[in-house]
GURO-747267 format. One record per residue (C-alpha): residue number from 1; residue in three letters; chain; x, y, z. Coordinates in steps of 0.2 Angstrom, whole numbers, always signed. Last residue first. Example, Ala and Ser with C-alpha at 12.3 -4.5 7.8 and 13.67 -1.06 7.14 Angstrom:
SITE,pos,code,unit,east,north,up
SITE,2,ser,A,+68,-5,+36
SITE,1,ala,A,+62,-22,+39
//
This chain:
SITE,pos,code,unit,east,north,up
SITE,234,unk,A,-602,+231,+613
SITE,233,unk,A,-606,+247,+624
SITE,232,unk,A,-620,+255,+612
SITE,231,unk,A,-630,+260,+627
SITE,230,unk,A,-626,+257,+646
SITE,229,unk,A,-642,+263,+652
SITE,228,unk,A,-635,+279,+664
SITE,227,unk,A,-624,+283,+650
SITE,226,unk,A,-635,+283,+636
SITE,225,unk,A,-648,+293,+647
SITE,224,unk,A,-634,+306,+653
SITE,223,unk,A,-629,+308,+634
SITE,222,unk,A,-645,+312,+628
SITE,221,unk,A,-649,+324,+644
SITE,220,unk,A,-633,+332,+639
SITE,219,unk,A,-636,+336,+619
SITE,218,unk,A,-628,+327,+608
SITE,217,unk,A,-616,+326,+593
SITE,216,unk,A,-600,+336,+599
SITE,215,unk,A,-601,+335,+617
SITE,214,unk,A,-599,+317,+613
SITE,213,unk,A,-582,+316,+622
SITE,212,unk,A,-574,+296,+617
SITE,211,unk,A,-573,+282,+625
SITE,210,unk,A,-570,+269,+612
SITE,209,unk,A,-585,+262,+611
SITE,208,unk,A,-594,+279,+613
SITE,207,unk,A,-588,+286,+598
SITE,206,unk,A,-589,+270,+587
SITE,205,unk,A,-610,+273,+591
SITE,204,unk,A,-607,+292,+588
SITE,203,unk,A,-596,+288,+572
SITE,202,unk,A,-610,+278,+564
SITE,201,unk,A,-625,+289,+570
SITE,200,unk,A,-617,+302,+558
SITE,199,unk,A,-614,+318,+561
SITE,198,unk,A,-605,+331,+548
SITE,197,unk,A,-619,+343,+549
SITE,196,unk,A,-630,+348,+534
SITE,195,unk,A,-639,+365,+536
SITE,194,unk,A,-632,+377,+526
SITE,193,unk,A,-644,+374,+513
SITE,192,unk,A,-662,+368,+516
SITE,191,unk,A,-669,+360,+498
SITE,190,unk,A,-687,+362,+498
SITE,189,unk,A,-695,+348,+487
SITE,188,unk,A,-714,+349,+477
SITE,187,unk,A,-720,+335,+468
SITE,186,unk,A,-737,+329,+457
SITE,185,unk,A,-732,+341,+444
SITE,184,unk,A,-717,+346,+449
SITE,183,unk,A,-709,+361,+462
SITE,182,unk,A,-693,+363,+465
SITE,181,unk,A,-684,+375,+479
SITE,180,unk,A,-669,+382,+483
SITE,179,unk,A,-652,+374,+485
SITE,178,unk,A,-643,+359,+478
SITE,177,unk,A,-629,+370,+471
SITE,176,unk,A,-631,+370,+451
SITE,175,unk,A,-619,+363,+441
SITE,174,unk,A,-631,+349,+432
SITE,173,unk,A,-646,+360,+435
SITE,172,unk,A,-642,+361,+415
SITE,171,unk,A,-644,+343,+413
SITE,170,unk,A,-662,+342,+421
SITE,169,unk,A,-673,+349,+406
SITE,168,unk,A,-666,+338,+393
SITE,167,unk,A,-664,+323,+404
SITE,166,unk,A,-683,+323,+404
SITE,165,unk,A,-689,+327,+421
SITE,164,unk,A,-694,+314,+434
SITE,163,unk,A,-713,+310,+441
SITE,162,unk,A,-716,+295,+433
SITE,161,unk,A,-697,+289,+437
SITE,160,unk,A,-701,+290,+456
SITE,159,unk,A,-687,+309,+460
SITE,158,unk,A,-668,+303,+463
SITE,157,unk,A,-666,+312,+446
SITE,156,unk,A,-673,+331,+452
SITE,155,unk,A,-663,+330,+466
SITE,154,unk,A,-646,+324,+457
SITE,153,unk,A,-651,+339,+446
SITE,152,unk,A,-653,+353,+458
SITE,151,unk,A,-634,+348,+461
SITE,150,unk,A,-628,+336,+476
SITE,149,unk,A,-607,+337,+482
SITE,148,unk,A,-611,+350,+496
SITE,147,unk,A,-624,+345,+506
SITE,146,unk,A,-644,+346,+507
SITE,145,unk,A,-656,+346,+522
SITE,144,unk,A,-673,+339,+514
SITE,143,unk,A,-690,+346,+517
SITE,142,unk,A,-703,+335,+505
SITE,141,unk,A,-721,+341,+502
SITE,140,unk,A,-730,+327,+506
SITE,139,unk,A,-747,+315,+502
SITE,138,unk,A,-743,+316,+479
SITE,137,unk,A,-725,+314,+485
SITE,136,unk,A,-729,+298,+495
SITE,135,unk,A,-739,+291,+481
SITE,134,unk,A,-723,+292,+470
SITE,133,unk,A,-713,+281,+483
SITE,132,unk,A,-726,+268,+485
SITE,131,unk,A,-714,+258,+495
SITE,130,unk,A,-695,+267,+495
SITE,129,unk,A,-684,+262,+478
SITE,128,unk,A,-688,+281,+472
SITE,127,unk,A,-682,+292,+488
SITE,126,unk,A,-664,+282,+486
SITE,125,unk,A,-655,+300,+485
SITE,124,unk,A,-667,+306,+500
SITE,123,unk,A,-658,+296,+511
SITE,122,unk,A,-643,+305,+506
SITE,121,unk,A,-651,+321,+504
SITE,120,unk,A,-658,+320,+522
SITE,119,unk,A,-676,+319,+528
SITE,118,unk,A,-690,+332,+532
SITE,117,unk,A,-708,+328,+526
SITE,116,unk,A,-721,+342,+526
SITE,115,unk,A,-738,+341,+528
SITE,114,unk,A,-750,+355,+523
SITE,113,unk,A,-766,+357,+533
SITE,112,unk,A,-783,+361,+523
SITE,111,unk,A,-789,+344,+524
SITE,110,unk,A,-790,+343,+543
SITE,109,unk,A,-778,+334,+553
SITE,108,unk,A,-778,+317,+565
SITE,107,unk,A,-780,+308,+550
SITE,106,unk,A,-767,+312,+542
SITE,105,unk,A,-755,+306,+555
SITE,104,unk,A,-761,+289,+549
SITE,103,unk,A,-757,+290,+531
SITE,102,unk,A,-741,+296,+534
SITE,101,unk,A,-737,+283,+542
SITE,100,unk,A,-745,+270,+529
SITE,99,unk,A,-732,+281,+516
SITE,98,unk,A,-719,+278,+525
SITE,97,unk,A,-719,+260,+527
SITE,96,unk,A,-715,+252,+543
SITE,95,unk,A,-710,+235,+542
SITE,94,unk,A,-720,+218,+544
SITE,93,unk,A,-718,+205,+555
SITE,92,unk,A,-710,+212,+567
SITE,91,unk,A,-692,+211,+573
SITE,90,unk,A,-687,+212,+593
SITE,89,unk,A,-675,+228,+596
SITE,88,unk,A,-657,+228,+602
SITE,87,unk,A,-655,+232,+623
SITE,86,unk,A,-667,+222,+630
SITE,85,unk,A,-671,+230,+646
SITE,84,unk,A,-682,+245,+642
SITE,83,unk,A,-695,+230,+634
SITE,82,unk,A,-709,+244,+635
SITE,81,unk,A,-728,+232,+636
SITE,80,unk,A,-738,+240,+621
SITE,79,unk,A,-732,+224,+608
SITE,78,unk,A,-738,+233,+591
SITE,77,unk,A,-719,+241,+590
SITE,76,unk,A,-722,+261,+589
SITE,75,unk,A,-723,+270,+570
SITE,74,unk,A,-733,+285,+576
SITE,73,unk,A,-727,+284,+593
SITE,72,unk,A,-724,+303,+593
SITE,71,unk,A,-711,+315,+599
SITE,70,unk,A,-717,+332,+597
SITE,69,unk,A,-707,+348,+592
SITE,68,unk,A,-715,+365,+592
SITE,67,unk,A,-713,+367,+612
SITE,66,unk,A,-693,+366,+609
SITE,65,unk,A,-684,+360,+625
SITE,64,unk,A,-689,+341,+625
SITE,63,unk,A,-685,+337,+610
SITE,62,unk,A,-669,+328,+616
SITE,61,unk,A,-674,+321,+630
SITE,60,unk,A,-690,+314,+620
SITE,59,unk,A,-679,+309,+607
SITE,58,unk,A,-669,+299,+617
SITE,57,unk,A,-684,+288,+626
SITE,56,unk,A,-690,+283,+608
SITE,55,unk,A,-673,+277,+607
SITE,54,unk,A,-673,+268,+620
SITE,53,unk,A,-691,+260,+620
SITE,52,unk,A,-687,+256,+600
SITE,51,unk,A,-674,+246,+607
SITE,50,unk,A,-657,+249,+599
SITE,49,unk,A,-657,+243,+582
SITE,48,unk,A,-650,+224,+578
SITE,47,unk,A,-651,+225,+555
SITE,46,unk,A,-659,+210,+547
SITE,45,unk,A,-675,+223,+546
SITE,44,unk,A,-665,+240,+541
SITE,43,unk,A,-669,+247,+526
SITE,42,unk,A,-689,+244,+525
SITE,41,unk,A,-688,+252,+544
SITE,40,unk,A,-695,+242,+558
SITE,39,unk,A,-699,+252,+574
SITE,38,unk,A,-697,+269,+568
SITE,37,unk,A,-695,+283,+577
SITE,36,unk,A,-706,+297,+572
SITE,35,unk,A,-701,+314,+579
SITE,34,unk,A,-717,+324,+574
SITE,33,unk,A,-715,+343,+569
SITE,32,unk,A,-725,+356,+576
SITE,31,unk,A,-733,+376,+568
SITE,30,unk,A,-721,+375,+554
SITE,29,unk,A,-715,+392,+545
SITE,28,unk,A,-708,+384,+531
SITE,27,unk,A,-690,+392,+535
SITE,26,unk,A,-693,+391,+554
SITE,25,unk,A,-696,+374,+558
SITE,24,unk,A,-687,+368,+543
SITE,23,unk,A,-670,+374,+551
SITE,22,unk,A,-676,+369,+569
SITE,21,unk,A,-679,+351,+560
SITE,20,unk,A,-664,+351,+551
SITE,19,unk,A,-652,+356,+567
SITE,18,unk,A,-662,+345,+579
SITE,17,unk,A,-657,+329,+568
SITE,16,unk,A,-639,+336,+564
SITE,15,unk,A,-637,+338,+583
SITE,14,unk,A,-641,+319,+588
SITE,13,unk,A,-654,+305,+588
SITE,12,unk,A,-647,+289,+593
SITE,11,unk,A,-652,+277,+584
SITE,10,unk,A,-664,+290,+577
SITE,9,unk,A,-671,+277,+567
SITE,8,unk,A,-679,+286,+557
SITE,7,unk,A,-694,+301,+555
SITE,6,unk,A,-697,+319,+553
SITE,5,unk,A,-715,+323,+549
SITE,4,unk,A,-718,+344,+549
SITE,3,unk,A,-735,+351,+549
SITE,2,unk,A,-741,+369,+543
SITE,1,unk,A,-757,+374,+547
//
């Protein structure tokens, strides 16, 4: 079986999420993929996020139509009571790796199974500064929605530097569409084309300050639930 992991902050989660993952869905031919929202990311921990209980709550809405997509409460906050009412989330002491997450899902799958881990290119681009990066590529095979402005060789650089190609083998992918597939020893990365929208949780949050349609970005139910709980107001 073919598994999908597609985590973040999903602060909110929007279009260009659902777009990947439907995109990945049906090019690797994966049977579910996990929404993980994360509680504590590495990148973000003197950052305010929405509550986790929000956000979590947004991807359910907005998975909610595709059987194949599963929210999960993989990297949920170890306090089990929902704070629906406090609207940024309460830092823990210790964020939530990856590679731990990954670790747990794991276990809830046989050997045979084959996980895939979607993430965008600009995300992807910092790939070798994440904890126990290289470990994670021996764990995944990664799914990342590229753009224009990335070559096969900005992918193949970003790799952990134990796992990277000699310039001499990288330079002429210098020109070359991020597109395709590469495969490593000890890495494997599918690069979904055609993919990348132009959304950015940024300009939804700045959106909705100033009053703006977000047709654009999210789905209804999405909307509605921002609305109703009075979401990235100030």
């Amino acid at each position: 079986m073919n598994v999908g992991i597609f985590g973040g902050t999903f602060d909110p989660i929007h279009r260009g999420h659902i777009a990947l993952a439907r995109a990945a869905l049906e090019r690797l031919d994966l049977s579910r993929i996990y929404f993980v929202p994360s509680s504590l990311p590495p990148h973000r921990q003197n950052a305010g996020l929405t509550s986790y209980f929000h956000r979590y709550a947004m991807v359910v809405l907005a998975t909610i139509g595709e059987k194949a997509f599963v929210p999960s409460l993989l990297e949920a906050p170890a306090d089990p009571l929902p704070t629906f009412q406090d609207k940024k989330t309460k830092p823990e002491s210790r964020p939530n790796y990856s590679i731990d997450t990954v670790h747990r899902l794991k276990q809830s799958l046989k050997k045979a199974d084959r996980l895939f881990f979607l993430i965008g290119i600009d995300a992807f681009s910092e790939i070798a500064k994440w904890h126990q990066a290289e470990a994670l590529f021996h764990e995944v095979e990664f799914v990342v929605a590229s753009r224009p402005g990335y070559s096969l060789a900005d992918v193949a650089n970003a790799l952990p530097e134990s796992l990277r190609p000699a310039a001499a083998v990288t330079k002429p992918f210098a020109k070359q569409a991020a597109k395709g597939k590469i495969v490593l020893r000890g890495a494997t990365v599918h690069l979904l084309d055609n993919v990348h929208q132009p959304i950015s949780a940024t300009n939804i949050r700045a959106a909705i300050k100033a009053k703006k349609s977000l047709a654009k970005y999210l789905d209804e139910p999405v909307i509605a639930y921002i609305k109703k709980m009075g979401l990235y107001q100030s």
